[in-house]
Each structure stands twice: as C-alpha cells, then as structure tokens.
C-alpha positions, 0 to 999 in steps of 0.5 A, a space after each residue: 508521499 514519504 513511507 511514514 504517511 504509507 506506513 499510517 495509512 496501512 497500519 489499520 488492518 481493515 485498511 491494509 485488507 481494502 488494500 490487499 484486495 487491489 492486488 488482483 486488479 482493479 475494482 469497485 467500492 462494491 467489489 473490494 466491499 464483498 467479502 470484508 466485515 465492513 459497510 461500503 461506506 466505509 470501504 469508501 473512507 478507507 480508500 480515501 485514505 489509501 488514496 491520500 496517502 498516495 497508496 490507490 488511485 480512482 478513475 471514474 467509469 460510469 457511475 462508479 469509480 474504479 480503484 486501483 494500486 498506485 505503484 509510484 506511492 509504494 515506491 517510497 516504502 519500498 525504497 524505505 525498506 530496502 534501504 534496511 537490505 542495502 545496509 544490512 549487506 554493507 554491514 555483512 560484506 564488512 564483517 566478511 572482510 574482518 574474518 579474512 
C-alpha cells in the first residue's frame, strides 16, 4: 500500500486510537474496544480499514480473531517521512558548505 492510503486510514482519530492500542501487542476486537468511546462493531470497522490499507493484520484463534501491527504497511509512511529528513539534511549540509 502507498503512505497516502496509511495517511487516510489513520486520519480518523478513533482510527489512529484502535491503532495506537496495538502498539503494546497483540489483541482482540473486545480487548482494543475496552476502553475507547465506541461499540465493538465499530472497533471491528475500523480495523478493517486499518487492515485494508496494509496497517493491522488479523489471524484467527478460536473464535476470535486477533489483530496485530503490520510493520511492512508502515514501512511506506516511514519511508514517506523520512525522505523529508534525508532532504532536509541535503538542504543544511548544502548551506553549511556556502557558510565555509
């Protein structure tokens, strides 16, 4: 997936909290759902977006299905993001060489 379909998906702030509670592990729907002002069933839509746009993954245990980060789908925003870094560094290694 590109950074612009992670930036969508994370752009709701219920969205990015569903997201944010991954970051401790692995959970269920119920589990991510404690807590947040929102039913299940809308936990569940939300990770299904996380999921389509290549944010969470899910696998199935028992009756459940347990989500989880999906590190290569925040590769592309990191990517995204850090080429601002590697450009800013360009742009100040260039003005450091002019003040020499």
């Amino acid at each position: 997936m590109t950074y612009t379909t992670a930036l969508t998906a994370l752009a709701d702030p219920t969205r990015r909290a569903v997201f944010e509670k991954l970051r401790s592990g692995p959970a269920s729907v119920q589990q991510i759902a404690n807590g947040l002002p929102v039913s299940r069933p809308a936990v569940s839509q939300h990770l299904k977006a996380l999921r389509e746009a290549g944010l969470v993954r899910d696998e199935p245990r028992g009756a459940a299905r347990i989500y989880s980060i999906h590190t290569p789908g925040l590769r592309a925003l990191r990517d995204w993001i850090e080429g601002f870094w590697d450009e800013a560094l360009v742009n100040f290694k260039a003005h450091a060489e002019k003040q020499e």
